[in-house]
C-alpha positions in Angstrom: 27.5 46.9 76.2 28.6 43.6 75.1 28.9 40.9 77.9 32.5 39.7 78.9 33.1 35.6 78.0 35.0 35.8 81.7 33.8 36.2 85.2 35.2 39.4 87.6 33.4 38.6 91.1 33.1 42.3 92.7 31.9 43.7 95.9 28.9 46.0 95.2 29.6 49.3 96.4 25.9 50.4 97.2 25.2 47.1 99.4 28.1 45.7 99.8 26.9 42.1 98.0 29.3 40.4 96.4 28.2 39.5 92.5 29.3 38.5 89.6 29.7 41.4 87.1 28.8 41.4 83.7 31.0 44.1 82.4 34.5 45.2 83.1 32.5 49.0 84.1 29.8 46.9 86.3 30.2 48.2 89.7 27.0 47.8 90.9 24.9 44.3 91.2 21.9 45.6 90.4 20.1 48.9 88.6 18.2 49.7 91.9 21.8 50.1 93.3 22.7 51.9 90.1 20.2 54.5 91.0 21.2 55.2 95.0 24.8 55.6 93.8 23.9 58.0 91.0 21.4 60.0 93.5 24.2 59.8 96.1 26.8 61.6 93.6 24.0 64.2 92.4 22.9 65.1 96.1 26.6 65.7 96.6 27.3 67.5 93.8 24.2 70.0 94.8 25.5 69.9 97.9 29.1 71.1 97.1 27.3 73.7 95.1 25.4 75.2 97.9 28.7 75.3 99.9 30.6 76.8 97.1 27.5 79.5 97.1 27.8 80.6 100.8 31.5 80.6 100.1 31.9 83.3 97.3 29.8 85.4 99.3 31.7 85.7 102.0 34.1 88.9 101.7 37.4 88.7 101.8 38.1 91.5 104.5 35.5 89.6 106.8 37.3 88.5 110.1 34.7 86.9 112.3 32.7 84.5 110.1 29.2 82.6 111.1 29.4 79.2 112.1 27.4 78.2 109.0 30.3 80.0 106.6 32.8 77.9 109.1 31.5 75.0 107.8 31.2 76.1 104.2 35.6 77.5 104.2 36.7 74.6 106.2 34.6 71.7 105.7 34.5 71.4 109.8 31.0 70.4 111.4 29.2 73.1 113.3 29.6 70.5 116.7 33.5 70.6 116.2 33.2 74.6 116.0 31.3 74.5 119.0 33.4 72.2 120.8 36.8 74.0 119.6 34.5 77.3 121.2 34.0 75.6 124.7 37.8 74.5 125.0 38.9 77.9 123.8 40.6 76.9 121.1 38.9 79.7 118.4 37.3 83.2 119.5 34.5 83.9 119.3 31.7 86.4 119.7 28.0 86.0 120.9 26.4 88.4 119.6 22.8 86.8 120.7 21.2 83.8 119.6 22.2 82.3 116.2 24.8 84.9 116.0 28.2 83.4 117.3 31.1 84.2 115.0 34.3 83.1 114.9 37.9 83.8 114.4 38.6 83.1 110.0 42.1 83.5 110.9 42.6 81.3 113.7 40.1 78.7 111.7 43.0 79.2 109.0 45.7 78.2 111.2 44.0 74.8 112.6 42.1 73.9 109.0 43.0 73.8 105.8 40.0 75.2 102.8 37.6 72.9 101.7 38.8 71.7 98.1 36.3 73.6 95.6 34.0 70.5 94.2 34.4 72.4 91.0 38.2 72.2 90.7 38.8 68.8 89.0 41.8 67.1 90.6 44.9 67.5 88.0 46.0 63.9 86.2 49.2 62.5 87.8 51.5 61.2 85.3 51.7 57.8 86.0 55.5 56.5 85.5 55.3 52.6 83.9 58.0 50.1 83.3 57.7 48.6 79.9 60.5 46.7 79.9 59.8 43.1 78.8 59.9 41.7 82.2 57.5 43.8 83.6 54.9 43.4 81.2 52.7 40.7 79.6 52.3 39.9 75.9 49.1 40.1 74.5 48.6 36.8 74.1 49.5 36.2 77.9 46.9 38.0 78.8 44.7 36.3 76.5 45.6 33.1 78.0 45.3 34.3 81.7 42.4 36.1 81.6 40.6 34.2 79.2 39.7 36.7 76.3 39.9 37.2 73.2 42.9 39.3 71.5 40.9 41.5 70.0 38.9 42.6 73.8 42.3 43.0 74.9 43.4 45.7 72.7 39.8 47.4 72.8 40.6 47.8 76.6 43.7 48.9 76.0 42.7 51.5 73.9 39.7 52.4 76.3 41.5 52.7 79.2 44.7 54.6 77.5 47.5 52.1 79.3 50.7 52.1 77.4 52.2 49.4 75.2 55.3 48.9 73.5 55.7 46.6 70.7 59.1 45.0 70.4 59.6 42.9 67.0 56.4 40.9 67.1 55.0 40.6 70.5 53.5 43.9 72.1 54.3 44.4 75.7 51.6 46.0 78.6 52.2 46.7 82.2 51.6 43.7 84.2 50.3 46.3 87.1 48.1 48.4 85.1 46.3 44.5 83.5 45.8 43.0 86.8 44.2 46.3 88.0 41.8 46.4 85.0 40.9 42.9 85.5 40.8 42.5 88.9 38.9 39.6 90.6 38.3 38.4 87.0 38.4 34.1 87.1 
């Protein structure tokens, strides 16, 4: 990927460095950091996969549920289950060691389900004044952020934000450019 001819100083998200980043994608300062985020999101992706494993097979008609499956529906660690269990919040049932289950239904009315990590979240249209005031020309954003025309528009086609041309001068929402080049000198 092609360097950018201006600087965007960024906050790594790994270490928490600030650096100087190369690209307008660069979120990270360096590739060691690269690599713990990208194990990070793989060790949670598994992760959300095991849950959503102990999940399907709980059945449906099953009332008292294992503390383990609590944590699985709800997302709740097994020391708040225990604690809500002590204060006699939720049910439960001993039924010897490493066999306390508890209420699903009164779980239900304190918790909401843990959002499958399957289900992708659904786009939210985002609602964008293009009216000349609220945006900046092309070649305003050229001039402020120090790049060429031609970046510009590749940007804006990457990142899908809107334009509007209006006789010779193309318009783009001022709050959708500073996002994109945030902390960019």
């Amino acid at each position: 990927m092609p360097v950018a001819k201006f600087q965007i100083k960024r906050k790594c998200q790994v270490c928490g460095e600030e650096f100087m980043a190369k690209t307008i994608e660069s979120w990270y300062c360096s590739s060691r950091c690269s690599g713990i985020a990208w194990k990070r999101r793989k060790d949670e992706e598994k992760r959300q996969e095991r849950l959503d494993a102990v999940v399907r097979d709980i059945p449906k008609s099953k009332e008292l549920i294992t503390v383990p499956e609590a944590y699985a529906l709800f997302g709740i660690s097994k020391e708040t289950l225990y604690r809500l269990i002590r204060k006699g919040a939720v049910t439960s049932v001993n039924a010897g060691q490493r066999q306390t289950r508890v209420s699903k239904e009164e779980l239900m009315k304190l918790y909401p389900l843990r959002p499958k990590a399957t289900e992708k979240p659904k786009a939210v249209k985002k609602l964008y004044s293009l009216e000349p005031n609220d945006c900046y020309t092309i070649g305003e954003i050229s001039k402020k952020y120090k790049v060429n025309d031609s970046t510009v528009y590749g940007h804006i086609r990457k990142y899908s934000i809107p334009t509007r041309q209006i006789g010779n001068y193309v318009y783009v929402p001022k709050k959708e450019i500073d996002n994109l080049y945030k902390g960019a000198k």
